[in-house]
C-alpha positions in Angstrom: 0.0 0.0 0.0 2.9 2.6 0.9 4.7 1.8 -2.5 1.3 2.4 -4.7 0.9 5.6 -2.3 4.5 6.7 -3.3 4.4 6.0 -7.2 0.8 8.3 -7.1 2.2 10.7 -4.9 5.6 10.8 -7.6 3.5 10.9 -10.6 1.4 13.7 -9.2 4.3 15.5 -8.4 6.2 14.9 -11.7 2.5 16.1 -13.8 2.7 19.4 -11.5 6.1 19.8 -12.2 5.6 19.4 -16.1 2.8 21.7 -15.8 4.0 24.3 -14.1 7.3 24.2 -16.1 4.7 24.2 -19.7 3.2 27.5 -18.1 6.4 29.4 -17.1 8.0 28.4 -20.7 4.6 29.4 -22.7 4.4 32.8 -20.2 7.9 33.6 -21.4 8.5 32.8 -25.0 4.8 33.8 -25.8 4.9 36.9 -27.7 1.0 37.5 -27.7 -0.9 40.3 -26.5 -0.1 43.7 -26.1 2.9 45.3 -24.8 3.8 48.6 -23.1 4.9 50.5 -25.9 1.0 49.6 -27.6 -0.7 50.9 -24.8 1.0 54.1 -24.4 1.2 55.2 -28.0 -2.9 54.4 -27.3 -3.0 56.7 -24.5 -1.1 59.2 -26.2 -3.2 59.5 -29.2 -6.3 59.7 -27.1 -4.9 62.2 -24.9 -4.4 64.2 -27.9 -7.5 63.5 -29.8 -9.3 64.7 -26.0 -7.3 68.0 -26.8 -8.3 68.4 -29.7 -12.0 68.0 -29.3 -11.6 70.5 -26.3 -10.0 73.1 -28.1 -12.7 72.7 -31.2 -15.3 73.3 -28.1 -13.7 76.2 -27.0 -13.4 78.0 -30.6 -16.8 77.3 -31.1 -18.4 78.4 -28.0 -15.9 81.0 -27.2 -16.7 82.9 -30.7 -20.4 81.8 -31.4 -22.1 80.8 -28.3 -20.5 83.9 -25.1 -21.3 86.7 -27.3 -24.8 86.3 -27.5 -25.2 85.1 -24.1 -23.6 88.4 -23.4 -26.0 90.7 -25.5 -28.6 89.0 -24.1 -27.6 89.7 -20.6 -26.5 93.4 -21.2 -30.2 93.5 -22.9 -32.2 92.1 -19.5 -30.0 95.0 -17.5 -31.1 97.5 -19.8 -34.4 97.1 -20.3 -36.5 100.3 -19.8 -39.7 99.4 -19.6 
């Protein structure tokens, strides 16, 4: 009973080791997925983009939208009637 015990117990052992060594050579060699340099030339170009789009805003309300909210106020002040 102790020597069946001790050949399952050494095969388990030698199937973990296997495994384990299948996962750590797979996590290194593996060149899928996506790296550091991916992800910040990403956030770059969204952090730009961002800037863009808030600048665009800006022009727009800046040179169309203020001014008339500012005739409209100077017109409440100085109604006479």
């Amino acid at each position: 009973m102790k020597k069946l015990f001790k050949n399952i117990a050494k095969t388990a052992a030698i199937n973990c080791q296997t495994s384990l060594a299948a996962f750590h050579r797979r996590a290194v060699c593996g060149n899928a997925g996506e790296g550091y340099i991916d992800t910040a030339v990403k956030v770059l170009i969204a952090v730009v983009l961002g800037a863009l789009v808030l600048a665009g805003l800006y022009a727009v309300l800046n040179d169309t939208v203020m001014p008339t909210v500012t005739e409209r106020i100077q017109e409440m002040f100085d109604y006479a009637g």
